[in-house]
N, C-alpha and C positions, 0 to 999 in steps of 0.2 A: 647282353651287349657283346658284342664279336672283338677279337683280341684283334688290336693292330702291328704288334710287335711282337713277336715269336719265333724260335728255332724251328723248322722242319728237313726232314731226313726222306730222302728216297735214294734206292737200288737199282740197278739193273746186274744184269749179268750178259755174260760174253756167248756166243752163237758156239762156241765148243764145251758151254757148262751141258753137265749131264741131261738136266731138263729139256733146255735148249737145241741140242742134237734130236732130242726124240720129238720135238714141236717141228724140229724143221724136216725131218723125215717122214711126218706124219699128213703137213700141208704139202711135201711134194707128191704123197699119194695123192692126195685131193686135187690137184693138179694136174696129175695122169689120167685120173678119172673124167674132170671136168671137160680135159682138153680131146677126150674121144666122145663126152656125149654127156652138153649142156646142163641136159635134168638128173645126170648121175647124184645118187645119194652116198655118202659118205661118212662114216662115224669109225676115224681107225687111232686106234694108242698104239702107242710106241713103246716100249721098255724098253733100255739102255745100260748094260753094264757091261763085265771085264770081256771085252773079247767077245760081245753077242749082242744080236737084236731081233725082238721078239715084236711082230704085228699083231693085233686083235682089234676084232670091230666087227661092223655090219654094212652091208658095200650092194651097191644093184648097179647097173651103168653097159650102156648098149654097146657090142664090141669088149667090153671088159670081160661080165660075168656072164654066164651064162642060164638066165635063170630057169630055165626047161631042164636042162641037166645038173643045176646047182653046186656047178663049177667054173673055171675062170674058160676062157677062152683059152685057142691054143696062142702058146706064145707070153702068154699076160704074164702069168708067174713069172717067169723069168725076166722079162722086163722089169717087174717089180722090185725082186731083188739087183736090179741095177742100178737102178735107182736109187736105194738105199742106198749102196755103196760108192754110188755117185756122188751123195749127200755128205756122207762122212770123208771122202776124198776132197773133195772142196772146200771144206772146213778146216782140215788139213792134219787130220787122225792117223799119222802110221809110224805106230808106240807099238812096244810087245805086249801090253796090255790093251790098244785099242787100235785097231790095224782093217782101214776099208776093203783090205785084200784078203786077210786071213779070218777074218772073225765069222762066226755063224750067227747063220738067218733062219728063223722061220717065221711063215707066214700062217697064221690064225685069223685070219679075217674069212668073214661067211657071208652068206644072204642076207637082205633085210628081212627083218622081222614083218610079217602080212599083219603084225594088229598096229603095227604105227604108219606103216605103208597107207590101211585104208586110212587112218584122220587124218595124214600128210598130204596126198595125191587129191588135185582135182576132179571135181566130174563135172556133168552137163548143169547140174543143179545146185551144186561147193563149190566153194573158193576153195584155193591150198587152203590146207591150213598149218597151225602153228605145228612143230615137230616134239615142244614138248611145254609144258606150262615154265612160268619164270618172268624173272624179271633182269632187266637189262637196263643200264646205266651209258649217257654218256657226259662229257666236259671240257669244259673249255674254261681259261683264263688269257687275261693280256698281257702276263708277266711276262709273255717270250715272245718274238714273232711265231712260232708255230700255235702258238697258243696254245701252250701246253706248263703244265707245273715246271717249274723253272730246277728245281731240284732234278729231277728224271730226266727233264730234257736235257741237261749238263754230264750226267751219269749217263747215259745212253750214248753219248759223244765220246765221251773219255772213250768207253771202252769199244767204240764202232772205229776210231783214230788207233787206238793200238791195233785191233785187229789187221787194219789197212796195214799196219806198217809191218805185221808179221809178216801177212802177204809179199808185201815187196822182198822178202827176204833179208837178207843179214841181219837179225835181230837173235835176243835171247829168250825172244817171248813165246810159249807154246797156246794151245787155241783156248784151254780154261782159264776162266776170268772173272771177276765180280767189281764193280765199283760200290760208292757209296757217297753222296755228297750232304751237307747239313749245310744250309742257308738262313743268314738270321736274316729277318722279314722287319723292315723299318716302316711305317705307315701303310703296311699290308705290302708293301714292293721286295722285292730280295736286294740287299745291298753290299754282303759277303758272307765270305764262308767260311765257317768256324772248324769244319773238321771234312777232313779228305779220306776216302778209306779205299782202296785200290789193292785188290791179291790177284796175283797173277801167275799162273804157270809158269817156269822158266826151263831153260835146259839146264841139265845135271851138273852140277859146281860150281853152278853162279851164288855171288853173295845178294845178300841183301841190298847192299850198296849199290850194285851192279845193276838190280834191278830198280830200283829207284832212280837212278841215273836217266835209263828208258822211259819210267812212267811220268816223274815231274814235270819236264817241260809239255808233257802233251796236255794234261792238267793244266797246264797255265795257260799255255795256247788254246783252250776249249772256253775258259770260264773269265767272265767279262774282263775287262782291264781295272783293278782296283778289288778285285774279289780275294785274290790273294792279300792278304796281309802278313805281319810278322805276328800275329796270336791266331794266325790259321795251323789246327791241329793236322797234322797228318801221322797217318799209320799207312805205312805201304809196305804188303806182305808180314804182317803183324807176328806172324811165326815164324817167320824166319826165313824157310823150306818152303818152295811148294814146286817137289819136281813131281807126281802123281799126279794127275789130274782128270779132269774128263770122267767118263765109266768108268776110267778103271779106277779110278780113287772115289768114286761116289755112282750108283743108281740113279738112270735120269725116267723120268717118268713125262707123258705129254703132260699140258694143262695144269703143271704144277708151279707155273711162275705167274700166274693171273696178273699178279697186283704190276708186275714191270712189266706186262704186257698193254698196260694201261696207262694210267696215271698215278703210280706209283705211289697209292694211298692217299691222294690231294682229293678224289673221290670217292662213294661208295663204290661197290660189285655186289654185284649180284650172283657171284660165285658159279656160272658158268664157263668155262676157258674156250678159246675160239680154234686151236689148229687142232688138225684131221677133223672139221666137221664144213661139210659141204654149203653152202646161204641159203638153203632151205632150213637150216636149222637156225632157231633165232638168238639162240647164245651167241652168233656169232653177227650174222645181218643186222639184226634190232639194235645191239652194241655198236654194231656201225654207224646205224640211221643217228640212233641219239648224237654220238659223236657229231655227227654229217650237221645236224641240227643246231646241236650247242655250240660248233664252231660258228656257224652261220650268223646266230647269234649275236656272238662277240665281235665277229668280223662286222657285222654293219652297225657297231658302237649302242646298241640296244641294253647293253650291260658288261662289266668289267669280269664274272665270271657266270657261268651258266652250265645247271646238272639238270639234265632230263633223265627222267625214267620210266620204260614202257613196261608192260607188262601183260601177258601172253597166256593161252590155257590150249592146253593140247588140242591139235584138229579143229580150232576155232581159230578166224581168219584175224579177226577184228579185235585189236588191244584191247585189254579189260583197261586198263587206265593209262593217264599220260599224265605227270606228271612233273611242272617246270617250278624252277629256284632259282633265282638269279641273287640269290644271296645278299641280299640288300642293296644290291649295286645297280638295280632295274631302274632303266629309265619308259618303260613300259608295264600294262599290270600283264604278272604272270597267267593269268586267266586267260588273255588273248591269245597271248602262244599257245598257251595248251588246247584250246580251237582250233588256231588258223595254221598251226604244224605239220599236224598230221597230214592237212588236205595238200599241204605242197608235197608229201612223197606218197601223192595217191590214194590216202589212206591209213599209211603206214601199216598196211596187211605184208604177211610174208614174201608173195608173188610182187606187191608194189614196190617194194623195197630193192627188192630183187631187180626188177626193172629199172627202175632210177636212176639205182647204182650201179647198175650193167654188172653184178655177180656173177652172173653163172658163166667165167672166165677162168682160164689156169691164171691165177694172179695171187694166190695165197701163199708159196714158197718164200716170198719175198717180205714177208709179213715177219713171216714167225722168231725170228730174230732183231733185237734194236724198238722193239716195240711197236703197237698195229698204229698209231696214232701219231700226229706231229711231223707226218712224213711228206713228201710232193707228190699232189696228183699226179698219175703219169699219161704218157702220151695210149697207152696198148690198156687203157683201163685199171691199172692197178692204184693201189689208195683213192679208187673217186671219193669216198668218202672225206675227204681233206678238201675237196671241192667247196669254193666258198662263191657257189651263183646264184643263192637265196639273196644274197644281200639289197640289193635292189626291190624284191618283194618286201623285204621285211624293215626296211625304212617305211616302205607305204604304209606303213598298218599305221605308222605314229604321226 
């Protein structure tokens, strides 16, 4: 029997934590690539530390690379590293330890590899197919209007609201950050919060006080009316100090924040990360579709939460399985869906998914920070995945 009443705890962190920098450096490659040539492949990591940034990966893309001479085009390197530094400028990095102007770049990214090329690329007689085997995950709940764990979605705010307000300026906030919020769960609904947790960069001689003064009311102003209480625990900057931060107090690496790039532990992963990888590859697309699905789900009141998961084998077009849970909350038998799903995104093959969602867009920069999920479809394609225009089909089935 399922617990009605229970503590849970989810994280994000700030678009100038170390990981975070190097996720968002890595989809504004995927971005440069996309936005010169649709079927560009992409697979690039980022490293991040004191005063460096290091590219690696495997890259094809028409006008980019140049794969006859198995070099970039003229020009491309350099735009590349602009980009970069473009990335780490707008974030707002210029520390003696992390500086968009002074720090060094190099770029290790190379060709794609010809044995994943042939199982990925179409021909007259294949579908794409999948870029590597795996399984992908996606989720929804009604606890929030986004439909999303109400934990993460609260923690993603805090600290997308500080950010904002560094931006405006006069503040004592610098761009590393991490939230933390715990919610006790009253007949499975969230109805307050037990413990706050908020570190935040600051400038040099600020107190503790100082900086609490900054983060509380944004906290309060984020999280429903009545979630605060007087036995709500807070730790804000729990050591005290945090003037270091970024690189240069911590190594960011891509793809190392999975779980707040999702749903913040309220689902499985399948232990793929999605920035620097192009929508041909399905860590990133499939993750999408589910998502795209499980909202859809929820949204047309079929079930109060819903975890799909597909699952893929290298150079093979067609999911080995699909897999629905509506967690006892189904007013539907899950067997349907897992039928009648697939066929609304074509398939659910790579290339369908692909289509549906209109991917193959520069639209991923905007992603890699604040989380891929819970966010507004936009007008230029970005987040279609958050699109909720199944709902109408998917009343019909009941």
């Amino acid at each position: 029997m399922s617990r009605t009443s229970f503590h849970f705890t989810s994280e994000s962190v700030s678009e100038g934590h170390p990981d975070k920098v190097a996720d968002q450096i890595s989809d504004a490659v995927v971005d440069f690539f996309l936005a010169r040539d649709p079927e560009a492949r992409v697979a690039c990591e980022t490293l991040t530390t004191t005063n460096r940034v290091v590219l690696a990966g495997e890259i094809r893309g028409k006008g980019v690379w140049n794969g006859d001479k198995d070099d970039w085009e003229p020009g491309v390197a350099e735009e590349i590293e602009a980009i970069v530094r473009k990335v780490v400028r707008d974030i707002g990095y210029e520390q003696d330890g992390f500086h968009w102007e002074s720090l060094k770049f190099k770029n290790h990214l190379h060709g794609q590899s010809a044995d994943i090329a042939v199982g990925v690329d179409a021909t007259e007689t294949k579908d794409e197919g999948a870029g590597d085997q795996g399984i992908m995950f996606g989720y929804a709940s009604n606890e929030t209007p986004e439909l999303m764990p109400a934990t993460l979605a609260y923690s993603h705010s805090i600290l997308k609201k500080l950010a904002d307000l560094r931006h405006a300026g006069g503040t004592i906030l610098e761009p590393d950050a991490k939230s933390q919020v715990t919610l006790f769960y009253e007949n499975g609904k969230p109805v307050r919060a037990t413990s706050i947790v908020v570190s935040t960069q600051h400038a040099k001689g600020k107190t503790q006080a100082e900086v609490a003064a900054v983060v509380k009311p944004v906290v309060e102003a984020v999280l429903p009316k009545g979630f605060i209480t007087n036995e709500t625990v807070w730790h804000i900057n729990p050591t005290g100090i945090f003037e270091i931060g970024g690189p240069d107090g911590d190594s960011g690496l891509t793809g190392r924040k999975i779980i707040v790039d999702t749903y913040g532990g309220a689902a499985p992963h399948g232990g793929g990360a999605f920035s620097g990888k192009d929508p041909t590859k399905v860590d990133r697309s499939a993750a999408y579709a589910a998502r795209y699905l499980a909202k859809n789900v929820v949204a047309s009141g079929l079930a109060d939460r819903c975890t799909i998961q597909l699952s893929y084998a290298i150079g093979v077009a067609e999911p080995q399985s699909v897999h629905v849970d509506l967690h006892g909350t189904g007013r539907i038998d899950e067997a349907v869906l897992e039928r009648e799903l697939p066929a609304m995104i074509g398939g659910a093959t790579p290339r369908a998914i692909r289509q549906h969602l209109g991917l193959n867009r520069p639209i991923y920069a905007r992603t890699a920070a604040y989380g891929h999920f819970g966010r507004d479809a936009q007008t230029d394609g970005g987040f279609s995945w958050e699109k909720t225009d199944l709902v109408d089909r998917l009343k019909a089935l009941v």
